[in-house]
C-alpha positions in Angstrom: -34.3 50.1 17.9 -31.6 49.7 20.8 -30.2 46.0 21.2 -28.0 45.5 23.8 -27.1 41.9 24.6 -25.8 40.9 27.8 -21.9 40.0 27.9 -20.0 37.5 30.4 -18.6 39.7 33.5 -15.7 38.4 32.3 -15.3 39.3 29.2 -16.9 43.3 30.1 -14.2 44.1 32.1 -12.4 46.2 29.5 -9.4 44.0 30.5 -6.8 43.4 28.2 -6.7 44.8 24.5 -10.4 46.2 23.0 -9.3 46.5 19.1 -11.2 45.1 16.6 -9.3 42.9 13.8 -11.3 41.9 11.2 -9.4 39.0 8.6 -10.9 38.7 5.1 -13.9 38.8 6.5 -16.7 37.7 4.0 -20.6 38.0 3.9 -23.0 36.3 1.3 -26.4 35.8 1.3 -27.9 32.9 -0.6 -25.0 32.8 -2.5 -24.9 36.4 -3.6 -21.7 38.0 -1.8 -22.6 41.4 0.1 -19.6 42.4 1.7 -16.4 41.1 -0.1 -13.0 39.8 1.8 -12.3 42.8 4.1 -9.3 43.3 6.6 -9.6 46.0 8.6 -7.9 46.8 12.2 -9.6 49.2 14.5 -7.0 50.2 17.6 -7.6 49.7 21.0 -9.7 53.0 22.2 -9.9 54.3 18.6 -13.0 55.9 17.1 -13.8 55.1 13.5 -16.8 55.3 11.6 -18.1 53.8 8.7 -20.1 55.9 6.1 -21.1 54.9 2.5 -24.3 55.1 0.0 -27.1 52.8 1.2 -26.6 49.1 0.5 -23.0 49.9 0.5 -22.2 47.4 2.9 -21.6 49.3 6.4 -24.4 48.1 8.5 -23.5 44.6 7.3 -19.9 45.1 8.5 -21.0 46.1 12.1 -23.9 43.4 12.5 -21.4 40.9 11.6 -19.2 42.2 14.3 -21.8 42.1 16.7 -22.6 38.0 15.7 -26.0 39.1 14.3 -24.8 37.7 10.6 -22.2 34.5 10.5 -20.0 35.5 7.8 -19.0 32.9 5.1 -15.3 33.2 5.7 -12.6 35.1 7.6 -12.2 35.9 11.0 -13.4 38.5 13.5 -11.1 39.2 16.3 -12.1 41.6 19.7 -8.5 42.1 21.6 -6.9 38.5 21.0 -10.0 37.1 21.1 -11.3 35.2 17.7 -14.9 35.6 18.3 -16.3 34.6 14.6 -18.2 31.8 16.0 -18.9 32.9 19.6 -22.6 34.2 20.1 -23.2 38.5 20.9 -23.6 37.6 24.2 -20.1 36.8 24.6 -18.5 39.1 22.4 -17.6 41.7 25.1 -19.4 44.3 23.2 -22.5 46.6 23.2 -24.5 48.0 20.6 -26.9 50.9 19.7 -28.9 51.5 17.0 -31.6 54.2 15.8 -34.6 53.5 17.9 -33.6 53.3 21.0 -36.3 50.4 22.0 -36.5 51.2 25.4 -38.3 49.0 27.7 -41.8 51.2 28.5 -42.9 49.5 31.4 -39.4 50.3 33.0 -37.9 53.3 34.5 -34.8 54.6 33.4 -33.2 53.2 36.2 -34.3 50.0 35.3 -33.7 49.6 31.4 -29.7 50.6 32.5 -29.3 48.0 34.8 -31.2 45.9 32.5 -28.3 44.4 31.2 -26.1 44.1 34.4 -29.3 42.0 35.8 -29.1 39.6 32.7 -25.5 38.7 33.9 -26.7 38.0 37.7 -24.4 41.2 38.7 -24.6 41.2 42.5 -27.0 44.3 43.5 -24.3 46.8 45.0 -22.2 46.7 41.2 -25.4 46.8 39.5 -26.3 50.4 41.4 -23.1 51.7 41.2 -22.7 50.9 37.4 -26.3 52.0 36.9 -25.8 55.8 39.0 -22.3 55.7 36.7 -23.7 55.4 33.2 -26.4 57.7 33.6 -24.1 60.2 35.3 -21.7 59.8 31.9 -24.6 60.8 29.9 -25.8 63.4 31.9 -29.3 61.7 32.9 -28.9 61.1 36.4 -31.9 63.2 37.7 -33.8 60.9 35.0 -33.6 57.8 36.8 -37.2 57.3 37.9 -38.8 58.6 34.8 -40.2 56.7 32.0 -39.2 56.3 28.2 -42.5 58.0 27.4 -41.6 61.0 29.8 -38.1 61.8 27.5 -37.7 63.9 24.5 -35.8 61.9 21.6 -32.5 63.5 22.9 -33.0 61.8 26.3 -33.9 58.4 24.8 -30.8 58.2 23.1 -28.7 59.1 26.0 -30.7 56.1 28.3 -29.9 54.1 25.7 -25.9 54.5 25.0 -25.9 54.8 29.2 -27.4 51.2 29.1 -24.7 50.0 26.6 -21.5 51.1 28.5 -23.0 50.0 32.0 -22.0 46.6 30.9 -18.9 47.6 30.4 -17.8 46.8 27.2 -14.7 46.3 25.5 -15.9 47.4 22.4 -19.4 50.0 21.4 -21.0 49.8 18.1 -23.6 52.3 17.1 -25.6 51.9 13.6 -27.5 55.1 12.7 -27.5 56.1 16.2 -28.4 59.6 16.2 -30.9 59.4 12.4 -34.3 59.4 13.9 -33.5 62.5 16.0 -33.7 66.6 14.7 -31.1 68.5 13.5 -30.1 70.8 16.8 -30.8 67.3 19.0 -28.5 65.3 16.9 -25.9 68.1 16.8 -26.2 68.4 20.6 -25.6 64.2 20.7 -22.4 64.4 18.6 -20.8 66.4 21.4 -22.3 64.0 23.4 -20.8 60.8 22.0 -17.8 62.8 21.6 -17.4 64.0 25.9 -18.1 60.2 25.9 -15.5 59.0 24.0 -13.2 61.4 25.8 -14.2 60.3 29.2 -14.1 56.5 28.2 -10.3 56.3 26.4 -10.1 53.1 26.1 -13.6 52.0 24.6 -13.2 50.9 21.2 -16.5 52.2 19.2 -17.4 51.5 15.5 -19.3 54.1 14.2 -21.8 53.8 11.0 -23.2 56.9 9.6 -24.6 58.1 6.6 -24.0 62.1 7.6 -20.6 62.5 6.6 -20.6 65.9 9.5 -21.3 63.0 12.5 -18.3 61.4 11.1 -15.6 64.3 10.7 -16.4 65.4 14.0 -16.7 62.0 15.8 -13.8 59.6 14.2 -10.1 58.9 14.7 -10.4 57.2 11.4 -13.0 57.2 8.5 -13.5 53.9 6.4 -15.6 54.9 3.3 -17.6 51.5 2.0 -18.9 51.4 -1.6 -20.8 48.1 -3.4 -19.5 45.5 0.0 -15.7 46.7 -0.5 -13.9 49.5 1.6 -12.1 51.4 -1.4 -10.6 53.9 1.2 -9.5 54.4 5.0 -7.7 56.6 6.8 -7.2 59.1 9.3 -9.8 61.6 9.0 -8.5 64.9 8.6 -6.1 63.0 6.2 -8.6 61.4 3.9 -10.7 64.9 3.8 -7.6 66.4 3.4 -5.9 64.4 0.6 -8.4 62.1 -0.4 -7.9 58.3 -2.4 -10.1 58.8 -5.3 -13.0 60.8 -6.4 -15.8 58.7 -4.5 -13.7 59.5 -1.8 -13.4 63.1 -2.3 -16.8 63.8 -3.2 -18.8 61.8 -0.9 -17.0 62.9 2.3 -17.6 66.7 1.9 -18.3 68.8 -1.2 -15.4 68.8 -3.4 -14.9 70.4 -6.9 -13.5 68.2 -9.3 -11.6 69.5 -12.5 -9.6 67.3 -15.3 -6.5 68.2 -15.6 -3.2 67.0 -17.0 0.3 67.1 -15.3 3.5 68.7 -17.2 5.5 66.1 -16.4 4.9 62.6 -14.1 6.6 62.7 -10.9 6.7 59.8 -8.3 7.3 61.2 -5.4 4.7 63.6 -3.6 5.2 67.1 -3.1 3.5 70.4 -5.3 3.5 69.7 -9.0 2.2 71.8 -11.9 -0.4 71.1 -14.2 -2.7 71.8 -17.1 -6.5 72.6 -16.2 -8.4 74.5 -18.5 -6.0 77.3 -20.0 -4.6 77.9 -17.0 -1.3 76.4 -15.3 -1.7 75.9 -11.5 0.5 74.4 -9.0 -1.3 71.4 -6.9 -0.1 68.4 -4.1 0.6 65.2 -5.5 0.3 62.7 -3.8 2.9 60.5 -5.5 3.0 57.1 -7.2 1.0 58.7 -10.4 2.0 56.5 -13.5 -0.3 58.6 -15.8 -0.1 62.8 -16.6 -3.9 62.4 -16.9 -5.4 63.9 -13.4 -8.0 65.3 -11.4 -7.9 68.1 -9.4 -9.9 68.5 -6.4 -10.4 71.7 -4.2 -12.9 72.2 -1.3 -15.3 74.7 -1.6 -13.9 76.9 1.7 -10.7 77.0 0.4 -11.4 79.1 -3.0 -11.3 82.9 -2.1 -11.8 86.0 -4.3 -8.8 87.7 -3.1 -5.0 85.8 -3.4 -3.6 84.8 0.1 0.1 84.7 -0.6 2.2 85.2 -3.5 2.1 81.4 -4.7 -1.7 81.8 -5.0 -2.9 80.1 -7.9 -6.3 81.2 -9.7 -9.0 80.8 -12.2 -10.8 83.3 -14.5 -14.5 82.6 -13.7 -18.0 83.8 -14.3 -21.0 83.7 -11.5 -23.9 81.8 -12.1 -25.5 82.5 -9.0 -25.6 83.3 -5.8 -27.2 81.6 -2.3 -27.0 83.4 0.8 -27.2 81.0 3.8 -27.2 83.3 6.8 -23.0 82.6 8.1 -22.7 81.2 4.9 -22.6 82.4 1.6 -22.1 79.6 -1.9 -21.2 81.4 -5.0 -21.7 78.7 -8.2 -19.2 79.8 -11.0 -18.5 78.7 -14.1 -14.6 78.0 -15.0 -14.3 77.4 -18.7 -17.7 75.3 -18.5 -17.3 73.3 -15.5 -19.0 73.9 -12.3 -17.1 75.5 -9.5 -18.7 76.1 -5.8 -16.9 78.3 -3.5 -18.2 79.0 0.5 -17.3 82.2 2.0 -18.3 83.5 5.1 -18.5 87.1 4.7 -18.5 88.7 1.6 -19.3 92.8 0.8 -20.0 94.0 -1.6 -22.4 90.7 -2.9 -21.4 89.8 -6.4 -24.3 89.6 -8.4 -25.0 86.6 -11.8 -23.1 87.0 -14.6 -20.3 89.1 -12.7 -16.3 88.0 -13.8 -14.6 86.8 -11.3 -10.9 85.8 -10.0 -10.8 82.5 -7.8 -7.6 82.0 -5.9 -6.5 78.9 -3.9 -3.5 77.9 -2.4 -1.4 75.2 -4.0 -1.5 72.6 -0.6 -5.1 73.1 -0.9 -5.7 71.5 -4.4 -4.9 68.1 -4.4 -4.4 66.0 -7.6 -6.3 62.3 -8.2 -6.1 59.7 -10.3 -8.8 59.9 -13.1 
């Protein structure tokens, strides 16, 4: 469903700072602690989302947010604001979730301003805010249709249009885009994302269990795992160079080979190391105490031709192959572990059993603790 709670006009002004500053923030229910002392601070206009295995903890982080769950300790801050104890209604946020819940017996029109009427907005705002938001999400010639006249797509769109009428300082969306098809939810992610463009200096947290929504969609990625956030970051950053093998295999596919450095070496920068009989040349990322690693390389960025001279590569054999229409995975074996390489166009097609040379670029293999 689609709860939006109305906010003081005061406080959905967008005035002042919009970040969210969460201090050791603590959840338990009956006594069984759910998501364990968390800091996190989300920037003023900054996108992140929050993605993890089910029961992980995400959803609990944004409901507390949103004053739907009083945590047992800590504090939740919106701008300068400490808001742990205030009710949603006066948080000076807005908030979307999977089913829309749409009021049927009123027109688009009407379930916008829905909120703006809850807060007694005087009628002229409330129709400029209402032809604004639908505008924003491209439903304007909606307006006097009903929820049972719109595709899943549209729902949505009525929905985050009624959220930002309000004018909050901060947008939180939980599963927003789940219940919808593939091509609709990929046509929403642009969406959200024109949104976010047009609207600078909205703050929005973003939970998601598709790990594609949150690549293209986040400043930053927070990846949650049994209540605790064991990694954040920038997004192409964590992808790129990720914290630790959750990390690196939950957000994307990622091949992950033991391996063991020649010598330790603090600092980052390219470093070689043992890994299977061969001896490759990967990133580390520094402050590695032990010579016992992992190394982790992205499908996409094997190849079966070198692409410099300081290509490194394995001797492998092909298990099999699956041809994907743009996309073609090869599954190889490497000394008997499981390698995956995506390629995009490949002719001749290598056929099982074939031997073949895998070659990767030292920056892209990137060493992790074990």
């Amino acid at each position: 469903m689609m709860l939006m709670k109305s906010v003081d006009p005061q406080s959905s002004t967008m005035q002042g700072t919009s970040g969210i500053t969460l201090d050791s923030l603590c959840v338990a229910y009956h006594g069984h602690v759910v998501l364990k002392p968390l800091s996190l601070t989300i920037e003023p206009g900054e996108v992140l989302a929050l993605i993890g295995p089910s029961g992980s903890g995400k959803t609990t982080v944004l409901r507390t947010i949103a004053g739907f769950v009083q945590p047992v300790g800590g504090r939740i801050l919106i701008g300068d604001t400490d808001v742990t104890r205030l009710p949603p209604y006066k948080r000076g946020l807005a908030m979307v979730v999977q089913n829309y819940a749409l009021f049927p017996h009123l027109k688009v029109e009407d379930n916008v301003a829905f909120g703006l009427r809850a807060q007694k907005q005087p009628k002229a705002l409330i129709k400029e805010r209402v032809t604004h938001a639908l505008k924003t999400v491209g439903m304007s010639d909606y307006a006097t249709r009903y929820p049972h006249q719109l595709s899943g797509g549209q729902q949505q769109r009525v929905a985050i249009a009624r959220a930002i009428a309000v004018r909050p300082r901060v947008l939180l969306l939980d599963e927003p885009l789940s219940a919808l098809d593939a091509q609709i939810r990929h046509s929403m992610v642009e969406e959200i994302d024109r949104l976010h463009r047009e609207l600078p200096e909205l703050t929005i947290l973003y939970v998601t269990h598709d790990q594609t929504e949150a690549l293209t969609l986040a400043d930053k990625i927070g990846i949650m795992k049994g209540g605790s956030m064991i990694a954040h970051g920038e997004t192409h950053a964590l992808y790129q160079y990720p914290q630790n093998r959750f990390t690196a295999e939950f957000l994307g596919r990622a091949n992950i080979l033991p391996a063991t450095a020649l010598k330790l070496e603090e600092a980052p920068g390219l470093m070689d190391v043992y890994c299977g009989s061969a001896i490759v040349r990967a990133f580390n990322q520094g402050g590695h105490k032990s010579r016992n690693k992992l190394l982790c390389i992205r499908p996409q960025h094997l190849s079966l031709t070198p692409r410099s001279e300081h290509s490194n590569c394995f001797n492998a054999t092909l298990r099999s192959v699956h041809w994907q229409g743009d996309l073609t995975h090869l599954l190889c074996d490497v000394e008997g572990e499981t390698v995956r390489m995506v390629m995009t166009h490949i002719n001749p097609l290598p056929q099982s059993g074939d031997k073949l040379t895998l070659w990767f670029e030292p920056h892209d293999a990137v060493l992790i603790e074990v």
